[in-house]
C-alpha atoms as one frame of an Amber mdcrd trajectory, in Angstrom:
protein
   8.538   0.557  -8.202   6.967   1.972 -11.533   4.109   0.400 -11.701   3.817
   1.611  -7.545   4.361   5.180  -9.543   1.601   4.290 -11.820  -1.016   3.198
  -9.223   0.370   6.225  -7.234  -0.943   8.708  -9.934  -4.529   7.304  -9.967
  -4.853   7.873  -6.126  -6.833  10.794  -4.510  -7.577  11.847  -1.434  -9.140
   9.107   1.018  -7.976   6.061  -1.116  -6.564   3.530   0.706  -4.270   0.756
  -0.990  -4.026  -2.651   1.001  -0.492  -4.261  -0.353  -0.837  -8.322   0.080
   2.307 -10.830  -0.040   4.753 -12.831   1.293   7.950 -11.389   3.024  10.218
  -9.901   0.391   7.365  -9.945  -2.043   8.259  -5.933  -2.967   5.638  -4.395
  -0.629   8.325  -1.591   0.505   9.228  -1.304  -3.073   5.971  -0.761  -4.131
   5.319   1.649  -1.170   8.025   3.692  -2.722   6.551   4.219  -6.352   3.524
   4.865  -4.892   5.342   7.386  -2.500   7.437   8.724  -5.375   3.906   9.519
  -7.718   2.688  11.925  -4.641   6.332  13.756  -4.396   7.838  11.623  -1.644
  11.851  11.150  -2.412  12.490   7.244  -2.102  14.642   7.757   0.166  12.681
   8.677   3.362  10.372   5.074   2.741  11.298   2.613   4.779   9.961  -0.174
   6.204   7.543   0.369   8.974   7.893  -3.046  10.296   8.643  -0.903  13.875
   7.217   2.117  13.684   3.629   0.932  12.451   2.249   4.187  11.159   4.355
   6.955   9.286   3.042   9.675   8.068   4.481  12.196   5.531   3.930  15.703
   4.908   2.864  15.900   0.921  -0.216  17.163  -0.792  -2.271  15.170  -0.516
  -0.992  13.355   2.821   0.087  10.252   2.706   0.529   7.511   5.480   2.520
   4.123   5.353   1.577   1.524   7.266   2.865  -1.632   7.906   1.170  -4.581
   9.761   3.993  -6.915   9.646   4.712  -7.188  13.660   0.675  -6.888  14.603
  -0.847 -10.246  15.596  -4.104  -9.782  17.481  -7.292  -7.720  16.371  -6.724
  -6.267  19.755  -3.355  -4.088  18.889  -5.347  -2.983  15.546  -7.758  -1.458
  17.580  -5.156   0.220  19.985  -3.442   1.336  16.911  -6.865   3.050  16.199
  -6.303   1.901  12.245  -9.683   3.037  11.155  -8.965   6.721  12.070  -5.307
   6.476  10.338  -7.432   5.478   7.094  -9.281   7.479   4.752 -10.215  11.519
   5.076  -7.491  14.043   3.262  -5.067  11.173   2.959  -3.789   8.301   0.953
  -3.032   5.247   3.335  -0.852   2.662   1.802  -0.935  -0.767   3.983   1.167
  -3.545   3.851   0.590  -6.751   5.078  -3.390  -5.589   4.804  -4.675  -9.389
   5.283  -4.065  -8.822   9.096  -6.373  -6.267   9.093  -9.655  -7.356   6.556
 -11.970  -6.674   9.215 -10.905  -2.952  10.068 -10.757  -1.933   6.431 -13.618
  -1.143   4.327 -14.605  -2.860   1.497 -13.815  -0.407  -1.656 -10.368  -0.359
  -0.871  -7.320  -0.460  -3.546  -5.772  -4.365  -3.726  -2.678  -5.207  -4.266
  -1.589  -8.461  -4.565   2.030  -9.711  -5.312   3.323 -12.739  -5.130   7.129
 -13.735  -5.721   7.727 -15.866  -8.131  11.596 -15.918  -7.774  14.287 -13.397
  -6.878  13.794 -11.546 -10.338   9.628 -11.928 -11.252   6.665 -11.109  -9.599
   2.840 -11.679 -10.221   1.191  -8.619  -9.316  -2.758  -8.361  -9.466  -4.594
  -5.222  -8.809  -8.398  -5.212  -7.809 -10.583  -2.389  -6.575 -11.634   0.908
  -7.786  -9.143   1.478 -10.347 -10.109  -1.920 -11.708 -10.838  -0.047 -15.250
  -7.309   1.361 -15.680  -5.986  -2.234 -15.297  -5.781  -3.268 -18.723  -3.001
  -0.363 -19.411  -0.992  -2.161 -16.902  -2.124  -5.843 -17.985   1.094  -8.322
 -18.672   3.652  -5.346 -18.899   7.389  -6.462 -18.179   8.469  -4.116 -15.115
């Protein structure tokens, strides 16, 4: 969750963060720093794994997304992802390697991989490459 914060105060307005990892990685969890950074109480993130797309009422606004139950290019395309994306808000993504097609390029990658129950392996590529080495091998 705190370094979600951290990445969450480097984001403006049309970033888009794709979270990658295996189930109970700390996707949610990282959702919620991010969330937390923009002025989004904990609290109201929750998984998505149902509702798809949630979007909250912050400055900027910010939309959660999570790909978990999508399995064909077809239901990205219903879901109209592209247009959910980008603009006035911040779009966080979980499970983005379902959608690497609909995404552009430059966006924010976030890869975490569980090591066990109490350590993770988190790797961050993208724009905000640079600020990197302020996070680089800290204990969270």
């Amino acid at each position: 969750m705190e370094l979600g914060f951290e990445i969450g105060r480097l984001l403006k307005p049309g970033d888009i963060v794709g979270l990658y990892g295996e189930l109970g990685a700390g996707k949610t969890t990282m959702v919620k720093g991010i969330a937390r950074a923009i002025g989004i109480e904990d609290r109201e993130i929750v998984s998505a794994s149902f509702v798809i797309v949630s979007e909250y009422s912050s400055t900027p606004p910010f939309v959660h997304i999570d790909l978990y139950r999508i399995e064909k290019d077809t239901e990205l395309e219903e879901l109209g992802l592209r247009e959910q994306v980008g603009g006035e808000k911040i779009s966080v993504i979980e499970w983005a390697e379902k959608a690497v097609n609909e995404l552009p390029e430059d966006i924010i990658k976030v890869k975490i991989k569980l090591i066990d129950e109490h350590t993770r392996e988190i790797i961050v590529e993208g724009k905000y490459e640079k600020y990197r080495d302020n996070m680089q091998d800290r204990q969270i």
